[in-house]
C-alpha positions in Angstrom: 75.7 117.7 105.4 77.7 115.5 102.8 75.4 113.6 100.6 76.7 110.1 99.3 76.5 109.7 95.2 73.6 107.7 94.1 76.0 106.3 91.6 79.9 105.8 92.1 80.4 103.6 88.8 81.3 106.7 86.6 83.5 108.4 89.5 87.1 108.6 89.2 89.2 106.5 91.8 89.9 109.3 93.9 86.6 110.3 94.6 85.3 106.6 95.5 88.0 106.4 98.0 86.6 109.6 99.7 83.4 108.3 99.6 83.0 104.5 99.5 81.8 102.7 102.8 80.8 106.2 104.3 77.3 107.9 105.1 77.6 110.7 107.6 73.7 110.5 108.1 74.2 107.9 109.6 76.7 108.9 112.5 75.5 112.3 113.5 77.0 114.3 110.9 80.6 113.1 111.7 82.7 112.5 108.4 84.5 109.4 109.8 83.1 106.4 110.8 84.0 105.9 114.9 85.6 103.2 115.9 82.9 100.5 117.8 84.2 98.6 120.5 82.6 95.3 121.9 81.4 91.9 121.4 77.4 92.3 123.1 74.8 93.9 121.4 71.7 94.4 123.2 67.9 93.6 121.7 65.0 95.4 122.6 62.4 92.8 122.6 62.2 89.1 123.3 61.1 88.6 119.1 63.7 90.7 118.1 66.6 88.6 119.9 64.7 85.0 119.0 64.5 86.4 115.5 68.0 88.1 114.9 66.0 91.4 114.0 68.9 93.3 115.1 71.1 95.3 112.2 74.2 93.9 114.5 73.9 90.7 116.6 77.1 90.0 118.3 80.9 91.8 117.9 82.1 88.9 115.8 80.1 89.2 113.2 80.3 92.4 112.5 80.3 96.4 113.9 79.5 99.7 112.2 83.2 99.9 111.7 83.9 96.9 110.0 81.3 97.0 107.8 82.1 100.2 106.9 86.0 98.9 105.6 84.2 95.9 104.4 81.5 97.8 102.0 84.3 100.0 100.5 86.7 97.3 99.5 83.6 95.8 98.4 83.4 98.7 96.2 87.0 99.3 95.2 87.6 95.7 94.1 85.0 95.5 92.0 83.6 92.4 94.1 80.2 90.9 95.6 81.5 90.9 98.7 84.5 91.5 101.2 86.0 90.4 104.4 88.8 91.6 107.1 90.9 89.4 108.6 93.9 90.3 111.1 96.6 90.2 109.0 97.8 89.4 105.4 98.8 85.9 106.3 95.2 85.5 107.7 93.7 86.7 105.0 95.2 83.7 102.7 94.6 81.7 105.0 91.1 82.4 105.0 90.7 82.2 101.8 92.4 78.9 101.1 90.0 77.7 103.9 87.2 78.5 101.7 88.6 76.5 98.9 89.9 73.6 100.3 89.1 70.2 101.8 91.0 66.8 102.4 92.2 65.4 99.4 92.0 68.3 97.5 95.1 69.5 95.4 96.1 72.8 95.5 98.4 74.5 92.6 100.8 77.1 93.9 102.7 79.7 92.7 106.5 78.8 93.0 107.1 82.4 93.7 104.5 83.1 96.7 105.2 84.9 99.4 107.2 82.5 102.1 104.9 82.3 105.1 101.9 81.4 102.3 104.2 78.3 101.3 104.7 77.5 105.4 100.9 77.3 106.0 100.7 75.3 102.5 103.3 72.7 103.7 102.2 72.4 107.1 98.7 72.9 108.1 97.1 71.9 105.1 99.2 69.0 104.6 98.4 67.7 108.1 94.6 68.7 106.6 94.7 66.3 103.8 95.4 68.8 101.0 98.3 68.4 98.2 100.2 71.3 97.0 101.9 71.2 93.8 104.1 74.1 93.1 104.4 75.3 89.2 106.5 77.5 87.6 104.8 81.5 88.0 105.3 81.9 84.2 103.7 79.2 83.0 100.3 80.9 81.6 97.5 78.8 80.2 100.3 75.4 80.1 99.3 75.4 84.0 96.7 73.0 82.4 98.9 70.1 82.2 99.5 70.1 85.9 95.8 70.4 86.6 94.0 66.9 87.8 90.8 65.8 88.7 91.3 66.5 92.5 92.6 70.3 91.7 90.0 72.4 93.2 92.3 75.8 94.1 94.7 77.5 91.7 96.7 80.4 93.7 98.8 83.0 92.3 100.3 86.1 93.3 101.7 89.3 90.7 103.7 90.2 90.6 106.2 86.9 92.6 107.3 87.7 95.8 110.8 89.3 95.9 111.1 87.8 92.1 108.8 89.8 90.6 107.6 87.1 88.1 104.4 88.5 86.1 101.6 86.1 85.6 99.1 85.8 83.4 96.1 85.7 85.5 93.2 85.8 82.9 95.1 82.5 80.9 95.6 80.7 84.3 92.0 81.8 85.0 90.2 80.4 81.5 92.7 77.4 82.6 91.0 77.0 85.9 87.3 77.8 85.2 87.4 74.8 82.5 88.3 72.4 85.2 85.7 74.2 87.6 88.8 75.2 90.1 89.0 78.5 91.8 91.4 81.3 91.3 93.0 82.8 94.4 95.6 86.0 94.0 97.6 87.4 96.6 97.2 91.1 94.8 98.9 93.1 97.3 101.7 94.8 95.2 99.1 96.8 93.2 96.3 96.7 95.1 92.7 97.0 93.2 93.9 100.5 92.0 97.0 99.1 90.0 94.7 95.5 89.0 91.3 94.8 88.9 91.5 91.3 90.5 87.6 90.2 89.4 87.6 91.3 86.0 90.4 89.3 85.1 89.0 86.1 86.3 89.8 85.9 90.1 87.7 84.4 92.3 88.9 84.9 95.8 90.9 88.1 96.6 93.6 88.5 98.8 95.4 92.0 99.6 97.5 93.1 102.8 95.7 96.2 104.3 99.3 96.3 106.4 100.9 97.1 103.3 99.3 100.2 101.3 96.0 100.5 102.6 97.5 101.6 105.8 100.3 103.8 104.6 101.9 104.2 108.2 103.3 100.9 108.7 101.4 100.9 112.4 99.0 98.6 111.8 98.0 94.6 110.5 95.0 93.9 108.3 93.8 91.4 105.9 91.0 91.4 103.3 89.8 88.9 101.1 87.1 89.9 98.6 84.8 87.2 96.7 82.8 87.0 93.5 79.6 86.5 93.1 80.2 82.6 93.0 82.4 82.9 96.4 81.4 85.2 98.8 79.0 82.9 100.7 81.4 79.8 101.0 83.7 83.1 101.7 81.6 84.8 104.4 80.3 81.2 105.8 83.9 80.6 106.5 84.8 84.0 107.7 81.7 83.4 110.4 82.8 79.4 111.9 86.4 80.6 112.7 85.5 84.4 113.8 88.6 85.6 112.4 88.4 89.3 113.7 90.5 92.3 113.0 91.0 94.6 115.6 88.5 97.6 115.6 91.2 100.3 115.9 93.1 99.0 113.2 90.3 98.7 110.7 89.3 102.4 112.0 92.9 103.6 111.0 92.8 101.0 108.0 89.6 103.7 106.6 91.3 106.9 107.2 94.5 105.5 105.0 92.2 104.4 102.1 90.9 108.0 101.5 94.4 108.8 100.6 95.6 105.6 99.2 95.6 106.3 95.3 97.6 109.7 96.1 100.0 107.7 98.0 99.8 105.0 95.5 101.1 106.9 92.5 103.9 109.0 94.6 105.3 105.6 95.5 105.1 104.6 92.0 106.3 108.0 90.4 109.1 107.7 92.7 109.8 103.9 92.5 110.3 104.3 88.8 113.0 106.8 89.0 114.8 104.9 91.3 114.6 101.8 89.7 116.2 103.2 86.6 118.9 105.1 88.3 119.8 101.7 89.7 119.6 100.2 87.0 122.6 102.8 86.0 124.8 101.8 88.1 127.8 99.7 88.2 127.4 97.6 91.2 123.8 96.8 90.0 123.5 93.6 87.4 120.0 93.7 87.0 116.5 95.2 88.2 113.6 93.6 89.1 110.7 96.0 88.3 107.7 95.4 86.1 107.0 98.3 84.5 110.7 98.4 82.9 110.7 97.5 79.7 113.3 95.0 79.9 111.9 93.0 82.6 110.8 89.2 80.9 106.8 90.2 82.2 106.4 94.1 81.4 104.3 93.2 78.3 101.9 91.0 80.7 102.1 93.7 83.2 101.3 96.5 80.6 98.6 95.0 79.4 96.8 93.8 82.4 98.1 96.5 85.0 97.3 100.1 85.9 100.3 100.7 87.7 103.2 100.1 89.5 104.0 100.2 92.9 107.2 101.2 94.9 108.4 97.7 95.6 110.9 95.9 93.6 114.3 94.0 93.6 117.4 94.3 92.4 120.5 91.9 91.7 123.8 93.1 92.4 126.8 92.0 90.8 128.8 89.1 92.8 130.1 91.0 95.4 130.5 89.6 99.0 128.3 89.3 102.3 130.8 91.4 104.2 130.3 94.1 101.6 126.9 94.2 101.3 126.7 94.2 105.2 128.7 97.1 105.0 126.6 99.2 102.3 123.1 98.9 104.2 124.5 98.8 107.9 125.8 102.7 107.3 122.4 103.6 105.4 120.8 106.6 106.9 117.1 107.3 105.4 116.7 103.0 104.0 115.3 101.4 107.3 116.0 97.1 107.3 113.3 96.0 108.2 110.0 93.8 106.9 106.8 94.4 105.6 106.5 97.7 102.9 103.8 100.1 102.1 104.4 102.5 104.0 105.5 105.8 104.1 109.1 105.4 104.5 111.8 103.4 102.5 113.3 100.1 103.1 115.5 97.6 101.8 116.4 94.1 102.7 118.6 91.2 101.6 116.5 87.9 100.2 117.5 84.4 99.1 114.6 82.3 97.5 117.2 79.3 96.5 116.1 77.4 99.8 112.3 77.7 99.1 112.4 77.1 95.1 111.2 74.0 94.1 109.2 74.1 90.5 112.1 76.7 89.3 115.3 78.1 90.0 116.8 80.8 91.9 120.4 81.1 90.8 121.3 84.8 90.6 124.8 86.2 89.8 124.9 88.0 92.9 123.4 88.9 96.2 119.6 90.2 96.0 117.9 93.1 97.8 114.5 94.2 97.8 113.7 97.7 98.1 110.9 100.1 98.9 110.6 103.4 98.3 108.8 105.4 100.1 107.5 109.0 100.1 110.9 110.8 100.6 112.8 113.5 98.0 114.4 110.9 95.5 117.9 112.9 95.3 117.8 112.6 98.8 117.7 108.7 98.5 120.2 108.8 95.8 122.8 110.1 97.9 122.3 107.8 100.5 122.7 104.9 97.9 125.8 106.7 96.9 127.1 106.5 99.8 126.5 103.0 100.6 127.7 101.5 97.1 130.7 103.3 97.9 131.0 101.4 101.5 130.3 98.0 99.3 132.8 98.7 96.9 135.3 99.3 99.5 135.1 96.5 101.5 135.4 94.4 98.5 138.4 96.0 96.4 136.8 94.2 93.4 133.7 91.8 92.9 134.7 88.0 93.7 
């Protein structure tokens, strides 16, 4: 029988993800943790049920499973503790939760991910909370926006679809001062790519649907807390009962065993593609941190680990009806939302309508692509193919 390390500090990443959050002692010998069904757990005596002796006293608060997912993220993100929640948007959700009351003022990241900015403008407004949104690369002068009512700072790295890189640990030393928290949507590079809590982040928010998963069949959230926030965290987590389901926290396990593999072939193969766009002629400019003409990479090289295989790219002004026709005849780049997993995508994006600390004025139409696990010549070709297709339909750029 598989023994579990007495001490996981000195172990590469690879082998905590094998290991973390797993004891086969304690399921019979099994390797896996099964998945645990129910909301009733029975007590044995009448003391042990008026006393809450019980490891596990009712579904919502917890099951073998869970905790399993729970104590290796735990691990992983370097935190003092971990929750799930159903889905990315939940986990934020949470999180800000924890933070916030009426007549607190948030600061937000211009560059968020959209449906974060929906719950910001509607359910915490009608809550009593103020958002302010500031420009992503604003670094440590996110101090002149901070008042006396500022309780939360979020931020998210890199910016969704934008790919601004911020400087967390400035914004952080920024925040602490004024004795605010720091939230950050980290999904892009997951605790692999970015420590989260050693760069001064108080709340952690990742989407297990994203790269966690790897298959692109399930929806998860986690947020993970410091020491100073994981019981306001956890306290939270317990009034609203925000569960995730059993089997997807059960297939959310199995993925994180292979995660950092995954993790760098998606990078490996995100950088090659990035630079062979950045090649081409239809292509103005590409949005990838880890090129070394991007306005963040020195941020991201300092502070990151990695890279992941999500990014954007500007194309040069060329019309609707041709970019239409270059991803509607794509073969192997499904349109579709969400990333992470296994298989590539690409969509179309306009932030213009949802900007309103900065600017988004490209010189021509956006996409945002992920590349997945597929032979990158194989990729290639289908690109090929469709810039040919946009070129065509547009004799020359407009």
């Amino acid at each position: 029988m598989t023994k579990t390390p007495s001490d996981r500090s000195k172990l590469g990443a690879r082998t905590r993800l094998v290991h973390a959050g797993r004891d086969p002692n304690e399921q019979h010998g099994f390797v896996n943790t099964p998945i645990y069904r129910g909301s009733t757990v029975l007590y044995g005596t009448y003391d042990d049920l008026v006393n809450r002796r019980n490891r596990y006293t009712y579904g919502t608060k917890g099951t073998p499973t869970t905790e399993a997912l729970e104590l290796a993220w735990t691990e992983i993100s370097g935190a003092a503790g971990s929750v799930l929640a159903p889905s990315g948007l939940a986990a934020v959700t949470l999180a800000l939760t924890t933070c916030l009351k009426a007549g607190d003022h948030l600061l937000m990241t211009d560059s968020v991910y959209g449906p974060t900015r929906i719950f910001c403008d509607t359910v915490l407004q009608r809550f009593g909370v103020e958002t302010t949104y500031y420009d992503p690369t604003v670094g440590a002068d996110i101090e002149a926006l901070v008042r006396s009512n500022t309780t939360a700072i979020f931020t998210e790295a890199p910016g969704s679809q934008s790919f601004e890189v911020q400087d967390v640990p400035a914004i952080a030393n920024v925040a602490h001062r004024h004795g605010a928290a720091v939230l950050m949507d980290n999904t892009w590079a997951t605790p692999l790519f970015f420590s989260p809590h050693d760069h001064g982040v108080d709340l952690a928010i990742e989407a297990g649907t994203k790269y966690l998963s790897g298959g692109s069949d399930l929806l998860l959230g986690m947020v993970s807390a410091n020491g100073r926030w994981f019981k306001p965290l956890r306290r939270t987590f317990d009034a609203i009962a925000m569960c995730a389901g059993p089997e997807d926290v059960f297939l959310a396990l199995r993925g994180l065993r292979t995660m950092e593999l995954r993790l760098r072939e998606h990078e490996r193969n995100g950088l090659e593609m990035a630079r062979w766009l950045a090649t081409r002629s239809e292509v103005s400019r590409v949005l990838h941190p880890a090129l070394e003409n991007h306005p963040g990479h020195a941020i991201w090289q300092r502070d990151f680990k990695g890279s992941s295989g999500l990014f954007s790219v500007i194309l040069e002004p060329f019309s609707t009806k041709a970019v239409a026709a270059m991803l509607d005849g794509l073969e192997l780049f499904g349109m579709g939302y969400s990333w992470g997993g296994f298989e590539s995508l690409v969509v179309p994006f306009d932030c213009s309508s949802i900007r309103t600390a900065t600017c988004w004025n490209p010189e021509g139409p956006a996409l945002r692509f992920h590349i997945g696990l597929e032979d990158v010549e194989d990729l290639k070709r289908d690109l090929e193919a469709g810039f040919s297709r946009l070129r065509s339909a547009d004799s020359a750029p407009l």
